[in-house]
C-alpha positions in Angstrom: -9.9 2.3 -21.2 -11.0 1.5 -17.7 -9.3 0.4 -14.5 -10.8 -0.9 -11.5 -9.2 0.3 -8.6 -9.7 -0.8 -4.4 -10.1 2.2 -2.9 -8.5 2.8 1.1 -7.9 5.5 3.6 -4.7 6.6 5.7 -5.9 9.3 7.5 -8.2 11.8 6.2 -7.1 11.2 2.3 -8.4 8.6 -0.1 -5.8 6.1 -2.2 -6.6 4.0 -4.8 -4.6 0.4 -6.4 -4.9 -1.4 -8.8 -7.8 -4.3 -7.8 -6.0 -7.2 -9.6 -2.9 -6.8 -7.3 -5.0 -7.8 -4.6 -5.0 -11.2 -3.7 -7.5 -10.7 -0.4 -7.8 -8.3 2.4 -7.4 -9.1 6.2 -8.1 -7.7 9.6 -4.9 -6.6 11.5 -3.0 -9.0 13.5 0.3 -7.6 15.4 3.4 -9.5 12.9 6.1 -11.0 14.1 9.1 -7.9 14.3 12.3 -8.7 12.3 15.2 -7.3 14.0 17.3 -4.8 11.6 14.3 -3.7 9.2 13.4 -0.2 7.9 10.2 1.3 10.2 8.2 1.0 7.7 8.2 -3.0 8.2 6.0 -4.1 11.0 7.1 -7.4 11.2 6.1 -10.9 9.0 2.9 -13.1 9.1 2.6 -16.7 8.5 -0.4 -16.8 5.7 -1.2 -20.3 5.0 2.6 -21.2 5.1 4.3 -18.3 3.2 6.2 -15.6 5.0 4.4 -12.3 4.5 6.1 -9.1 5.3 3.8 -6.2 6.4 4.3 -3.2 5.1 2.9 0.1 7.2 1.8 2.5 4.1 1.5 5.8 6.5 5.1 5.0 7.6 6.5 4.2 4.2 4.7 7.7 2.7 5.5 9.8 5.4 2.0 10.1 6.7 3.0 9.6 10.8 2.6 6.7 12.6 -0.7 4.2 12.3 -3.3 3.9 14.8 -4.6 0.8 15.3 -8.1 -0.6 15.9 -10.9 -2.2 14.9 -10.8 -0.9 11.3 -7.4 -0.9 10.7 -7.0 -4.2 7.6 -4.0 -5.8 5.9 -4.1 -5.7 2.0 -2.4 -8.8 0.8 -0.9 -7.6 -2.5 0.7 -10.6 -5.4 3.0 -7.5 -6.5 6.1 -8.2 -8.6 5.9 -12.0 -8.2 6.1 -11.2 -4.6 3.1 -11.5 -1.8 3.5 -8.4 0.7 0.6 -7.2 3.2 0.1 -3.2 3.2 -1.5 -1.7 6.8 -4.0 0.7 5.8 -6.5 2.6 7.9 -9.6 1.0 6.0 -10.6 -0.2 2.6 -13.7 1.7 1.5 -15.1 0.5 -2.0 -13.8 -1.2 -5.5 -14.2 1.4 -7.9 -14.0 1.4 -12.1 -12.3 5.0 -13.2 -12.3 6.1 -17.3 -8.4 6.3 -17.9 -9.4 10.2 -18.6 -10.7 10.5 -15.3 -6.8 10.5 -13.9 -4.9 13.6 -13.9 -1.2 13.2 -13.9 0.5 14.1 -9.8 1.5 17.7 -9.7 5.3 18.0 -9.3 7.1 19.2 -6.5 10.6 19.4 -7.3 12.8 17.8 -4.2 10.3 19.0 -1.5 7.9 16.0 -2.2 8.9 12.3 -3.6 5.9 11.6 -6.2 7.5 8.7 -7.6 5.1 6.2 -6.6 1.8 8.1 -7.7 0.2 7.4 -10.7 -1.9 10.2 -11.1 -5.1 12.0 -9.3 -8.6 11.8 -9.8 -11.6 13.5 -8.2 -14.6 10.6 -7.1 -17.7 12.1 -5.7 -16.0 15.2 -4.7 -13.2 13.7 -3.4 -9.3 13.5 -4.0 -7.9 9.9 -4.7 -4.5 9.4 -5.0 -3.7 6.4 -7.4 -0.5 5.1 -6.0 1.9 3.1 -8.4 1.8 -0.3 -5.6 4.7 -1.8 -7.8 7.1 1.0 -7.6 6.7 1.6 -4.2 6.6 -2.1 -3.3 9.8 -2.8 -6.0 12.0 -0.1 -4.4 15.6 -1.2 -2.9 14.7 -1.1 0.4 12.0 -3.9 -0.2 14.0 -6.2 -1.7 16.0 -5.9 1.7 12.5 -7.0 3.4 11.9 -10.2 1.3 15.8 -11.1 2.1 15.5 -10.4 5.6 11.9 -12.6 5.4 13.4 -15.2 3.4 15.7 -15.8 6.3 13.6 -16.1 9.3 
């Protein structure tokens, strides 16, 4: 079994989705902040008349705050029946992986939350994390976001 995977980068490590949850990729363009959101939210876009929240993946995993420039793109994810824009640092390639090729996360116990990854898997001598986008984009706190977007 294959899967095809977009490939992207927050910070030095490599993360992998699944493809067909993409609906397109964008350059970055500040959102509009929503008053009373996680940090993780940057704010909503107006995408050819829906109300897209925008998500900041280093914030939402931990990884430290985003530095933005000119390679910094938007992800416009179709996740859960939901559209939802994830800032990365930059989208590098669309790869295909043998299902074989992914080795499950290691656990951590409490010190680390590996919920939302689906497993690891080494491409050209490098470490991709395949992150579950629909657990981490189905989680509690995200149904807050599509209430609080739902009402601007």
């Amino acid at each position: 079994m294959k899967r095809e995977l977009l490939t992207f980068t927050l910070g030095a490590e490599s993360y992998g989705l699944d493809i067909l949850k993409v609906q397109e990729i964008r350059g970055y363009e500040p959102p509009t902040r929503i008053a009373n959101t996680p940090d993780f939210i940057k704010g909503v876009i107006n995408l050819r008349g829906h109300i897209v929240p925008i998500v900041d993946l280093r914030v939402k995993l931990s990884l430290g705050e985003a530095k933005f420039d000119a390679s910094t793109v938007v992800i416009i994810l179709n996740v859960l029946g939901r559209v939802v824009g994830v800032v990365v640092d930059g989208v590098s390639d669309v790869i295909t992986l043998m299902e074989d090729a992914i080795k499950p996360a290691p656990e951590f116990g409490a010190v680390l939350d590996t919920q939302y990854i689906l497993g690891l898997a080494t491409v050209e001598s490098q470490l991709l994390i395949l992150i579950d986008i629909e657990k981490l984009m189905g989680s509690r706190e995200m149904a807050l976001v599509a209430e609080a977007a739902e009402g601007e």
